[in-house]
N, C-alpha and C positions, 0 to 999 in steps of 0.2 A: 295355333292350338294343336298340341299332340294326344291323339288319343291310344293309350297305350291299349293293345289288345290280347287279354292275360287267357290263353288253352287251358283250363281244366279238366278238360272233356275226354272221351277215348275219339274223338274226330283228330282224323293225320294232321301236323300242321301242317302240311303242304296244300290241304284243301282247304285249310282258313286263311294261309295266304293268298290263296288264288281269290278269296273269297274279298281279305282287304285289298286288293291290288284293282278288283273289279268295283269297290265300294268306293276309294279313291277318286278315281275316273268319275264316279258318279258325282261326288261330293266338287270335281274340280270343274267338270264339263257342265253338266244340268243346274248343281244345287245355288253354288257360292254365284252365279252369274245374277240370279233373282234374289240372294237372300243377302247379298255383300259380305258372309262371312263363310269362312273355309278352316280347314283343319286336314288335318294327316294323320292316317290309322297305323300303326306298325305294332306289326307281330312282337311278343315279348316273351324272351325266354321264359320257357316255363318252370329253370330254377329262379328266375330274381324275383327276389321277395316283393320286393318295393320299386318297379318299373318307373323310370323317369316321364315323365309326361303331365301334363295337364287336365285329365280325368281319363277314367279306366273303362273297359268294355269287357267282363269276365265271363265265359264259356261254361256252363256250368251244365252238366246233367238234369239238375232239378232247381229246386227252388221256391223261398215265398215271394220275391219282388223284384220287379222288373226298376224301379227307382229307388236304390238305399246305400248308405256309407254307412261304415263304423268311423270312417274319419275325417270326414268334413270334404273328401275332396270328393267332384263330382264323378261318380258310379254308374254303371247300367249293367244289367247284365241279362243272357241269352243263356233259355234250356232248351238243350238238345232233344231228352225225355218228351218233353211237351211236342216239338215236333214229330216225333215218330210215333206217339199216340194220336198226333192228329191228321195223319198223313192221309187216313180217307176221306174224314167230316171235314178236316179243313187244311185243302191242301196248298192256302196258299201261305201255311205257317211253315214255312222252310227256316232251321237254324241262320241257313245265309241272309234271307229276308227278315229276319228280324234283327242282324247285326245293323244290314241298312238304314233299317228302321228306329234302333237303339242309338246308333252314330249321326246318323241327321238330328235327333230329338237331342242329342250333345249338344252338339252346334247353334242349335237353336236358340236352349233354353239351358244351358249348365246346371243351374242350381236351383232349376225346377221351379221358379218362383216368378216368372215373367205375365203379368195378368194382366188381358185385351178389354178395354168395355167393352160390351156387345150386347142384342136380343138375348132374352128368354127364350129360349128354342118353341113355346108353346106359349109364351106370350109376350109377343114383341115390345109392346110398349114400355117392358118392364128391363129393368137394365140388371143385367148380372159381368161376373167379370170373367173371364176366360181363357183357363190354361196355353200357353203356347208349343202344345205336342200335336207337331206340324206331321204325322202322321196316323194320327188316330182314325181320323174321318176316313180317310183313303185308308183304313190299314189292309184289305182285302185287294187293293190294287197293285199289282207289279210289271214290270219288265224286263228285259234282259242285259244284262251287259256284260259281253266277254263267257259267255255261255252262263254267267250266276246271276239269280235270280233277287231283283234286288226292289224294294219301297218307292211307291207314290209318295209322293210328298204336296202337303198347301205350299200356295204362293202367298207374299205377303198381304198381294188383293185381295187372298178369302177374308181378312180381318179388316174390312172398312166397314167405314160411317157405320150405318146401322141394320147392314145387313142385305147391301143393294144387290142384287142376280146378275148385275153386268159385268163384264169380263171373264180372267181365265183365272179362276181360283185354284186350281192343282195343274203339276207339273203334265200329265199325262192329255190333262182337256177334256176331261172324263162327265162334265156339266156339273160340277161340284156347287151347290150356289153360298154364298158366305155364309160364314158361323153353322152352317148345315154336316149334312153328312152322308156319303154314298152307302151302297148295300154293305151292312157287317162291319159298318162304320162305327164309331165312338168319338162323344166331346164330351170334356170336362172342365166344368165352371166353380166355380166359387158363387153361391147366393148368397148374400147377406142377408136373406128374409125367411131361409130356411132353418128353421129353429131358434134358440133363441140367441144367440153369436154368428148365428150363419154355420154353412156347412160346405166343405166338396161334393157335388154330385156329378154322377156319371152318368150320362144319357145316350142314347133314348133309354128304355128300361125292357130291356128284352125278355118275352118270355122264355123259362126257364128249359123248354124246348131247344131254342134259340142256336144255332152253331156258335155265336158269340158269348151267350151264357154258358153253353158248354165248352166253351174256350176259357171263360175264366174260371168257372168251376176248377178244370185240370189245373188252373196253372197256381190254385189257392190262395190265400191271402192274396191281395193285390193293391192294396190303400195305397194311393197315387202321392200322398203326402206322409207314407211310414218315415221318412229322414226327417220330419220337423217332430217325429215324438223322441230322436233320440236327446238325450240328457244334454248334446254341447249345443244345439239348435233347438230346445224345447222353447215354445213361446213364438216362433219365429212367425207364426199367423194365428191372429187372434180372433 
């Protein structure tokens, strides 16, 4: 898998390559060894229109959504803005760390549609289904590599059976227990008992206080499933 990685930013490219070349390492060394699957970030001229590759990773200033195409092919993209606003309250929202974070959730999950059974977070017995954005839960956890600061990520063991606490469910060891989630963490399910078709939620539900409410707050809109309202995937979850 190629993930083409498109500067729209005033960041030098030279600091977003050192940034893919340290994301790489990451994705080749830590990631693909637990998840069996790998990919490769490369810089993309910032005249070509249309970057060869098998989903994109765009650098943007600002923005409403961190998952969306106009055209069917898999999207992510990272604002600069959002990091340098939150560079006091939340400082572990580095432009770098969240390319990590956008490019593993690639790999992952391309088309955003991959859904785990699992626990109700607040009632186990109860079975919901659950997105596979292998960096939500940890999204406040990071480390180094190559001096850039790059994403915790789940192992595939956070997602068993029904929710057992044994083993090592994140990459760092961090005592993550399955389907759960560390400080300034986020999981997003699908409930089918939420309304009257079911609904996406996003949990836990933080007060509005919250660093992580005011993390979404800045970064606006954020509906995790904006790409199935457009017109060529409308319907795609019903």
């Amino acid at each position: 898998m190629i993930i083409a990685v498109k500067n729209h930013s005033e960041i030098p490219d030279d600091d977003v390559f050192a940034a893919v070349r340290a994301i790489n390492r990451q994705i080749t060394e830590d990631f693909e060894p637990y998840w069996d699957l790998g990919a490769t970030l490369r810089l993309a001229d910032r005249k070509a229109r249309k970057p060869t590759a098998d989903a994109i990773i765009r650098i943007y200033p600002h923005g409403h959504d961190y998952h969306w195409s106009p055209t069917g092919l898999p999207e992510a993209h990272v604002f600069t803005d959002l990091s340098t606003l939150a560079a006091e309250s939340v400082p572990w929202l580095t432009w770098a760390t969240e390319l990590s974070h956008e490019a593993l959730e690639l790999i992952a999950d391309p088309q955003l549609n991959t859904l785990v059974r699992g626990p109700h977070p607040t009632r186990p017995t109860r079975i919901v289904f659950h997105y596979r954005e292998i960096c939500d839960p940890v999204q406040s956890e990071t480390y180094l590599i190559d001096g850039i600061t790059v994403s915790n990520f789940v192992l595939p063991h956070y997602y068993n059976a029904m929710g057992e606490s044994g083993g090592r469910n994140d990459f760092l060891g961090n005592g993550l227990r399955a389907f759960r989630w560390n400080e300034n963490g986020v999981i997003g399910f699908w409930d089918p008992q939420q309304g009257a078709r079911g609904s996406y939620v996003t949990w836990p539900r933080y007060d509005q206080s919250h660093v992580v409410a005011r993390h979404r707050r800045m970064k606006g809109a954020t509906g995790r499933l904006y790409r199935y309202a457009h017109p060529r995937v409308r319907g795609s979850i019903q």
